[in-house]
C-alpha positions, 0 to 999 in steps of 0.5 A: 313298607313295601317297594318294586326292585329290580334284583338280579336272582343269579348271573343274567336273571333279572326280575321286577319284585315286591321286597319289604323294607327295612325299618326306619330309622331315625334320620332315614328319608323316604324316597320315591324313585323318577329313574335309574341308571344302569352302570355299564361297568361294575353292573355289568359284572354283577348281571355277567356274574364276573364282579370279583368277590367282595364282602357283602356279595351274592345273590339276590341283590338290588343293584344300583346306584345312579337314581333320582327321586323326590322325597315324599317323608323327610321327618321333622327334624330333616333339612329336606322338604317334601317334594324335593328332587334328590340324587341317592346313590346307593341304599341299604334297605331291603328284606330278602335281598342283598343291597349290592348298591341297591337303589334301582327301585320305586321306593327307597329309605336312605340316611339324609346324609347320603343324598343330594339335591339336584336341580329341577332342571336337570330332570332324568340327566341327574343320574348321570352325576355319579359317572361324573362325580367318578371322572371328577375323582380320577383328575382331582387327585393330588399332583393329578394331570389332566388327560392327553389321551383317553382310551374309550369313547363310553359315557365315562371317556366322554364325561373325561373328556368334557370335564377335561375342557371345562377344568380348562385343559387342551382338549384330549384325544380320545381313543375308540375302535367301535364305528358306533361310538366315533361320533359326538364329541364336542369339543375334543376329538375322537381317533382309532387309536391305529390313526394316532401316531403319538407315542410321547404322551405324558398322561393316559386315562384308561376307561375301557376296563379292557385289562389286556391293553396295558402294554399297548399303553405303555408303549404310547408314554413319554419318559415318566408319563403315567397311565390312569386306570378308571375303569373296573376291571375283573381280571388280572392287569399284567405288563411287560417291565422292561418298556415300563422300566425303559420310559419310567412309566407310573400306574395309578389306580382312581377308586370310586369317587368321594362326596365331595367330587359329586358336590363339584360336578353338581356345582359344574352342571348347574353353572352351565360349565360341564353338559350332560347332553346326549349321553342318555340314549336309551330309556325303559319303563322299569316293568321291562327291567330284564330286557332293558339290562341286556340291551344296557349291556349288549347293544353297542349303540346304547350309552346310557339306558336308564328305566323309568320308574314314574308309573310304577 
């Protein structure tokens, strides 16, 4: 089999080619793809060229792992059945390409245990579950605190945010500078971080991936207060230690998000508990991929742009 890919050839060169797939094997699951996600953190340094060097790494690679299809061949033995929607997050399947994530194409062979039904209903939002699934890790770890401050007002910090409120906590400051994405809160408040005066918060998210901001927050803590870094970060995160030594303060790292925290997003958006609404601004048929990943990252007004694969 053959499929449509997007791959980044090198650093900000996007093109929309046919690869061959890999073989299949037992217990793989044919999937045609309806939309994709594009990540603003970590596909944004793999189109920047300044995702920091891991194994498995290089140019060309399939990026991707927030997309959503129907099953078009489970095999017999598969617990799946045709036409079901499914959320993948992520293949390893591709000839001539590296599978850096590697699930933003119109076909894709993936282990049925990597994939999870999603409700109809929820339609082009269900690409959203990883970013969901990746705030539900940062406040399900053990003895974790809910947010009192986040620091960004992206899909991620308003996903904190909401997630924040339907787990039951007070609902959070959020901190953002950029006049474009002040609005649409809902539940929860959003400030300039220069117009809020607390400096005695017991626990900050950070989500901005801004590395330099560290000592800024640190000087926003309560004595043992914690700051949570969930964003990515490509450079070097430093700090002064005398203030964090004066206030006690705890770092701590969220990594990427496991199974189970996707089974419990999914179980919040389908109750009607944790909403999905408005997050997704823009949307591009996958054919005018490059341009879609340039506004993805480059206009401040987009959110959340997904490309569309359907007419593929």
């Amino acid at each position: 089999m053959k499929a449509i890919a997007v791959v980044l050839k090198e650093p900000e060169q996007v093109a929309v080619t046919q690869l061959a797939l890999s073989a299949r094997s037992d217990g793989d699951v044919v999937v045609d793809i309806e939309w994709s996600g594009i990540s603003t953190g970590t596909e944004r340094l793999l189109w920047s060229g300044r995702m920091p060097p891991f194994p498995g790494m290089g140019y060309p690679l399939v990026p991707g792992y927030e997309s959503v299809g129907r099953v078009v061949d489970a095999g017999d033995r598969s617990a799946l059945s045709v036409g079901e929607r499914v959320f993948i997050p992520g293949a390893h399947c591709f000839e001539g390409a590296r599978s850096v994530f590697g699930a933003t194409a119109a076909r894709l062979l993936v282990a049925e245990q990597r994939l999870v039904r999603v409700d109809e209903k929820l339609g082009d939002q269900a690409v959203l579950l990883a970013l969901a699934a990746t705030a539900h890790h940062a406040v399900a770890a053990p003895g974790a605190a809910l947010p009192e401050r986040i620091v960004g007002h992206g899909v991620l910090g308003r996903l904190l945010a909401r997630l924040t409120v339907a787990l039951g906590g007070e609902p959070p400051v959020v901190w953002e500078r950029n006049p474009q994405r002040m609005s649409g809160a809902t539940g929860y408040q959003v400030l300039d971080p220069a117009e809020d005066t607390a400096r005695d918060c017991r626990c900050i998210y950070d989500v901005s991936g801004d590395a330099t901001l560290l000592n800024a927050l640190i000087a926003r803590l309560a004595r043992g207060g914690e700051i949570v870094l969930a964003g990515f970060y490509s450079e070097a995160l430093e700090f002064s230690f005398p203030p964090a030594f004066m206030r006690e303060a705890r770092i701590r790292v969220a990594a990427e998000w496991k199974p189970e925290d996707l089974v419990a997003v999914r179980g919040l958006v389908e109750s009607g508990g944790l909403s999905l609404d408005g997050l997704i601004t823009h949307s591009s048929d996958s054919k005018r991929a490059a341009s879609a990943y340039r506004a993805a990252f480059e206009d401040a007004s987009c959110l959340k742009m997904i490309l569309d694969w359907r007419t593929c």
